[in-house]
N, CA, C and O of each residue as an XYZ file, in Angstrom:
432
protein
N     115.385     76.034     55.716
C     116.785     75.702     55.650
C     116.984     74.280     56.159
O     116.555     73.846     57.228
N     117.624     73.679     55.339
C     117.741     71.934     55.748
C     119.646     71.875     56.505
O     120.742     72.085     55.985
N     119.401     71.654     57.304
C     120.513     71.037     58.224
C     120.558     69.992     58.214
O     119.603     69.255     58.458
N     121.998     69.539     57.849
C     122.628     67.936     57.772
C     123.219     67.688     59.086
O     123.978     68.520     59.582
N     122.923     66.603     59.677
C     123.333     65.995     61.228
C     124.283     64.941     60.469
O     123.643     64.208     59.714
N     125.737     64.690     60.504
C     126.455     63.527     60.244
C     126.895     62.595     61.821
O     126.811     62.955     62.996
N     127.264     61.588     61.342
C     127.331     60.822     62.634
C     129.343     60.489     62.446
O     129.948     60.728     61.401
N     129.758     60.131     63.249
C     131.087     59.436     62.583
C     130.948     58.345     63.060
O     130.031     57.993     63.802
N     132.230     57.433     62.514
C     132.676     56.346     62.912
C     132.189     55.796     64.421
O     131.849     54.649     64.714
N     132.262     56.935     65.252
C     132.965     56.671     66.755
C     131.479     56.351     67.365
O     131.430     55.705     68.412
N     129.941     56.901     66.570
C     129.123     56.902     66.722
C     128.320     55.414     66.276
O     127.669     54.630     66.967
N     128.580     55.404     65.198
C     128.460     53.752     64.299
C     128.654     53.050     65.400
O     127.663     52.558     65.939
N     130.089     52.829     66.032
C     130.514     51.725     67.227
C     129.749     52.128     68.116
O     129.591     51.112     68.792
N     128.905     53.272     68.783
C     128.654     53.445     69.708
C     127.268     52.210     70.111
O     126.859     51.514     71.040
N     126.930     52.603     68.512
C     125.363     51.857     67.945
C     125.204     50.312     68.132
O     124.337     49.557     68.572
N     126.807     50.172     67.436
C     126.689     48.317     67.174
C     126.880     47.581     68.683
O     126.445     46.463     68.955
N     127.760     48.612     69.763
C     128.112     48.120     71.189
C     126.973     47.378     71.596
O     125.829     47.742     71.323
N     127.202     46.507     72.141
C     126.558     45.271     72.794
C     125.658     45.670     74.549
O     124.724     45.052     75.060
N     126.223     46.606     74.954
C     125.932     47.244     75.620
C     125.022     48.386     75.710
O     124.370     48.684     76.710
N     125.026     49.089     74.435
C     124.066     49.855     74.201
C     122.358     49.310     74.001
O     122.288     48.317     73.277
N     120.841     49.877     74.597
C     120.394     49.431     74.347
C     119.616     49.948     73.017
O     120.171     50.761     72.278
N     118.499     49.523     72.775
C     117.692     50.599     72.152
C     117.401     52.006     72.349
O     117.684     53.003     71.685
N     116.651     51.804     73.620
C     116.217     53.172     74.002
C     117.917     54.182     74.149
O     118.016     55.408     74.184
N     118.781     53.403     74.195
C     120.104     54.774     74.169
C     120.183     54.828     72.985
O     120.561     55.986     72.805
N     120.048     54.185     71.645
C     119.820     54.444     70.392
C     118.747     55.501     70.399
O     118.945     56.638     69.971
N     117.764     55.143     70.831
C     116.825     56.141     70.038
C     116.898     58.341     70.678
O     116.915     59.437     70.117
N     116.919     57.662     72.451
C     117.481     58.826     72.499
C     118.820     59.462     72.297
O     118.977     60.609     72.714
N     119.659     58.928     71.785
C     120.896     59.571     71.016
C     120.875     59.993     69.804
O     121.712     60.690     69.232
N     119.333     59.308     69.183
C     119.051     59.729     67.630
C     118.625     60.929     67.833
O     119.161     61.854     67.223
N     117.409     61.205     68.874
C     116.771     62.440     69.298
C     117.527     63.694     69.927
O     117.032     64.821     69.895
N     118.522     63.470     70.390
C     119.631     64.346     70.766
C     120.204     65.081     70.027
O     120.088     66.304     70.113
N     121.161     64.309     68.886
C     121.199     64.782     67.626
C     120.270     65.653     66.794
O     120.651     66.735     66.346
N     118.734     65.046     66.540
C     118.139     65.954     66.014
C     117.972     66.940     66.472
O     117.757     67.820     65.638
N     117.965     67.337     67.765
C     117.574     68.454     68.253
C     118.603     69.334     68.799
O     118.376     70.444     69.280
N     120.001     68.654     68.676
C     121.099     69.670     68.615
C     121.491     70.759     67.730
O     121.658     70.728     66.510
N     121.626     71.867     68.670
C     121.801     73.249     67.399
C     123.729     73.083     66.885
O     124.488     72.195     67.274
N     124.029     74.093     66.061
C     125.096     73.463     65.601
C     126.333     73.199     66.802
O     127.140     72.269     66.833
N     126.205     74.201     67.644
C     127.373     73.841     68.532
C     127.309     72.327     69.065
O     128.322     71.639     69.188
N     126.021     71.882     69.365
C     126.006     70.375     69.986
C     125.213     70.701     71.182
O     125.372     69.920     72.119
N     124.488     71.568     71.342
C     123.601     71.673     72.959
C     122.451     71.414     72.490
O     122.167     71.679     71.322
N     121.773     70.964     73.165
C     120.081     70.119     73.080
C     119.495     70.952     74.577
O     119.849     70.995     75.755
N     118.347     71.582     73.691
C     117.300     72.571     74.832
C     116.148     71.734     75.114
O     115.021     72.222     75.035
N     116.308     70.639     75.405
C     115.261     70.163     75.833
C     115.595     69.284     77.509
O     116.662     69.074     78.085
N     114.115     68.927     77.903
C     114.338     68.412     79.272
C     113.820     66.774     79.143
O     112.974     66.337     78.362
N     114.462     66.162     79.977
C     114.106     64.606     79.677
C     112.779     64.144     80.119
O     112.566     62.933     80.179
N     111.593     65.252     80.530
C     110.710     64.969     80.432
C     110.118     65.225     79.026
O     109.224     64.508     78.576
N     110.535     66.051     78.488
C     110.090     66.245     77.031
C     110.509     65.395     76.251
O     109.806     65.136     75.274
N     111.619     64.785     76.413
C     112.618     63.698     75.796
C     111.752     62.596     75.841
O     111.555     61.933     74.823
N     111.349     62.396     76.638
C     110.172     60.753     77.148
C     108.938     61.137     76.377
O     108.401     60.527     75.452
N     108.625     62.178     76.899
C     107.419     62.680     76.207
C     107.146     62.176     74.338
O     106.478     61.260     73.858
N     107.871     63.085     73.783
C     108.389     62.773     72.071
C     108.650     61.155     71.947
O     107.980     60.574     71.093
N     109.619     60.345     72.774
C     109.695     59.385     72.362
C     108.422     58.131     72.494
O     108.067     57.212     71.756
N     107.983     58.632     73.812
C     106.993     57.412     74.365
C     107.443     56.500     74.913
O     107.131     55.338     74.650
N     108.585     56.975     76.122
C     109.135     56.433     76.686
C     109.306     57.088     78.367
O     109.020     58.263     78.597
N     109.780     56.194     79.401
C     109.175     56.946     80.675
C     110.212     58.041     80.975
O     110.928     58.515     80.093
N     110.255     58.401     82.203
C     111.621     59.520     81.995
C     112.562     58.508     82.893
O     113.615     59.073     83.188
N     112.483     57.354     83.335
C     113.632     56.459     84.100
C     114.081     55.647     82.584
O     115.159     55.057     82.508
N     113.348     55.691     81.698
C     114.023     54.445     80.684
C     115.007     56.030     79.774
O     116.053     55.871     79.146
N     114.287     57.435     79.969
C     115.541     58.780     79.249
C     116.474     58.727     80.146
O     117.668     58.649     79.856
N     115.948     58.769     81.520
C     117.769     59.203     82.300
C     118.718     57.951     82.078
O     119.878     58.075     81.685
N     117.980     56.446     82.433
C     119.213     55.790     82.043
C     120.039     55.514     80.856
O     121.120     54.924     80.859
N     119.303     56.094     79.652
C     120.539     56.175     78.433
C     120.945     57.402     78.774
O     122.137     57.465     78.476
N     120.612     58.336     79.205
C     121.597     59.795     79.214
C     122.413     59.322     79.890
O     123.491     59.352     79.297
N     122.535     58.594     81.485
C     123.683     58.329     82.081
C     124.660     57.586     81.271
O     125.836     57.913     81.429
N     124.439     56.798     80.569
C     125.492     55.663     79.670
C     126.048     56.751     78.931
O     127.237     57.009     79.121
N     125.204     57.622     77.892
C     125.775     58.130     77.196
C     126.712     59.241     77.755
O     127.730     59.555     77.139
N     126.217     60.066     79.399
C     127.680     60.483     79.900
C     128.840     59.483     80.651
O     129.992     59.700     81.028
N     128.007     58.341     80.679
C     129.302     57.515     81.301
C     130.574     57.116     79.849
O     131.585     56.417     79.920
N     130.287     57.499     79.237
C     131.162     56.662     77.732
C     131.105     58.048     76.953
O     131.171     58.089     75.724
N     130.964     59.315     77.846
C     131.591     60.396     77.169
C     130.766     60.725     75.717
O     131.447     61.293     74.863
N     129.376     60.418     75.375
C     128.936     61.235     74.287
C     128.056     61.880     74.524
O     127.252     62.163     73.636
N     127.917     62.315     75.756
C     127.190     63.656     75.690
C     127.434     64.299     76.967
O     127.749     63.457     77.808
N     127.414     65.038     77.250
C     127.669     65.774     78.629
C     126.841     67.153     79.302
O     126.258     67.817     78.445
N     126.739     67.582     80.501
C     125.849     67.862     80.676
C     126.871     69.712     81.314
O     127.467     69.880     82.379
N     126.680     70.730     80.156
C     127.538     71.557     79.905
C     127.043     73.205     80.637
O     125.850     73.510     80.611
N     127.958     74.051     81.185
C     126.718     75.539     81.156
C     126.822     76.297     79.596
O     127.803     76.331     78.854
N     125.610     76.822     79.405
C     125.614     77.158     78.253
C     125.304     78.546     78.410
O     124.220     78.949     78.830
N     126.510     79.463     77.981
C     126.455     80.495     78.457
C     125.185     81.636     78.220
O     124.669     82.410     79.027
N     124.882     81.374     76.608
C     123.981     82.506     76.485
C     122.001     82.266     77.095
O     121.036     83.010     77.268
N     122.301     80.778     77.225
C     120.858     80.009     77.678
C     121.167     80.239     79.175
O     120.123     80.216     79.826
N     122.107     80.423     79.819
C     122.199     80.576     81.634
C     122.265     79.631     82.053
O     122.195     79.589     83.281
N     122.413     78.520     81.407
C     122.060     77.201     82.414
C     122.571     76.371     81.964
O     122.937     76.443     80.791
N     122.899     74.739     83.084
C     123.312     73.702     82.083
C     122.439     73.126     81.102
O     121.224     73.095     81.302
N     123.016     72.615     79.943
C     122.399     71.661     79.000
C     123.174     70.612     78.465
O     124.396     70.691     78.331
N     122.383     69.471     78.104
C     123.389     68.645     77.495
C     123.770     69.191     76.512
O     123.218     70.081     75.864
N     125.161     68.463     76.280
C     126.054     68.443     75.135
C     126.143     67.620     74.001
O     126.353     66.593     74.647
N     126.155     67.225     72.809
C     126.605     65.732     72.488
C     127.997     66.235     71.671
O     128.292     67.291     71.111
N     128.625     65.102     71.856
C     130.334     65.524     71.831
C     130.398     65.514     70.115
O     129.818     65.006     69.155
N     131.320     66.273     70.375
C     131.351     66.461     68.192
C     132.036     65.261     67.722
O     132.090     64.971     66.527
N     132.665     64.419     68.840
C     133.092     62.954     68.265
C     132.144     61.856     67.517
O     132.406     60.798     66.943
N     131.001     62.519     67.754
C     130.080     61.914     67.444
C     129.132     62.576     66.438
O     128.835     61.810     65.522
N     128.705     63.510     66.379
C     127.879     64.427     65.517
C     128.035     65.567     65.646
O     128.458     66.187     66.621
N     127.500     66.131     64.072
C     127.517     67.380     64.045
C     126.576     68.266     63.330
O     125.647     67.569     62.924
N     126.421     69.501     63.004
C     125.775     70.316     62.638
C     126.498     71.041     62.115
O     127.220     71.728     62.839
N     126.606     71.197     60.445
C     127.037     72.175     60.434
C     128.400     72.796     60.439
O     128.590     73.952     60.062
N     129.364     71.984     60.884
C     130.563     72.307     61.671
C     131.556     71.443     61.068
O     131.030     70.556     60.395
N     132.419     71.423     61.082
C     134.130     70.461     60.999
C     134.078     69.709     62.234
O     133.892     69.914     63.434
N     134.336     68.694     61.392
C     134.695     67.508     62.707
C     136.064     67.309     63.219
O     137.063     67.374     62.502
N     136.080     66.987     64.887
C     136.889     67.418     65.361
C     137.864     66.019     65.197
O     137.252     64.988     64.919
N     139.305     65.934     65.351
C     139.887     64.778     65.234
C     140.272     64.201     66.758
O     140.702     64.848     67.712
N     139.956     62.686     66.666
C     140.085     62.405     67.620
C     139.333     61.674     68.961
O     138.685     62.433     69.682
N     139.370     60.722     69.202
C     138.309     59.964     69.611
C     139.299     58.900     71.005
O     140.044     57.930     70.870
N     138.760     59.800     72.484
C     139.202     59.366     73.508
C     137.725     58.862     74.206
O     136.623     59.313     73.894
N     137.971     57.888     75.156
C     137.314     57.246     75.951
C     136.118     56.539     75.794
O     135.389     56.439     76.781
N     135.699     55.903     74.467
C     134.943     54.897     74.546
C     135.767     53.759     74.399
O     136.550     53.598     73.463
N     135.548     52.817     75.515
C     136.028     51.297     75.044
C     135.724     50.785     74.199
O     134.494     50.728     74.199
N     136.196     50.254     73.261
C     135.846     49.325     72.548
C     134.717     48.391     72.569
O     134.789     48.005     73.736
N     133.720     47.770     72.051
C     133.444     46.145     72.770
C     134.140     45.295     72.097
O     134.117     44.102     72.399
């Protein structure tokens, strides 16, 4: 079964931001892929580093940006017991209707 990941708009800007680096590109690409449709990602940012080839201080500091600017968040997930990240449906999806509406990224 092939699952389509779309990105929106809010995600595009997230990309072109001047502020963003690579490595928050790439792990925001990897987030996405590995989000089931609700938007939770079962993985740990040592596995995250791992897959990318990257250390786990160069994964936590794009995860922090990406919860500081609100696209992903770090959620309890009820039927897994535990927290996991989130990535906000402002940004991608699975599967799903996109939600309207796009608060708290600044601009650059």
């Amino acid at each position: 079964m092939l699952i389509c990941c779309e990105m929106s708009q809010y995600a595009l800007e997230l990309m072109a931001d001047r502020r963003t680096t690579g490595e928050t590109i790439r792990v925001f690409a990897y987030l996405c892929i590995e989000m089931d449709s609700s938007g939770y990602v079962d993985v740990t940012q040592k596995q995250i580093a791992e897959n990318l080839g990257m250390t786990p201080a160069q994964v936590s500091r794009a995860i922090s940006f990406l919860k500081d600017i609100n696209a992903v968040a770090r959620q309890y997930h009820g039927s897994k017991g535990r927290p996991m990240l989130k990535v906000s449906h402002n940004l991608a999806h699975k599967d799903a209707e996109w939600v309207v509406g796009v608060d708290g990224y600044p601009a650059g």
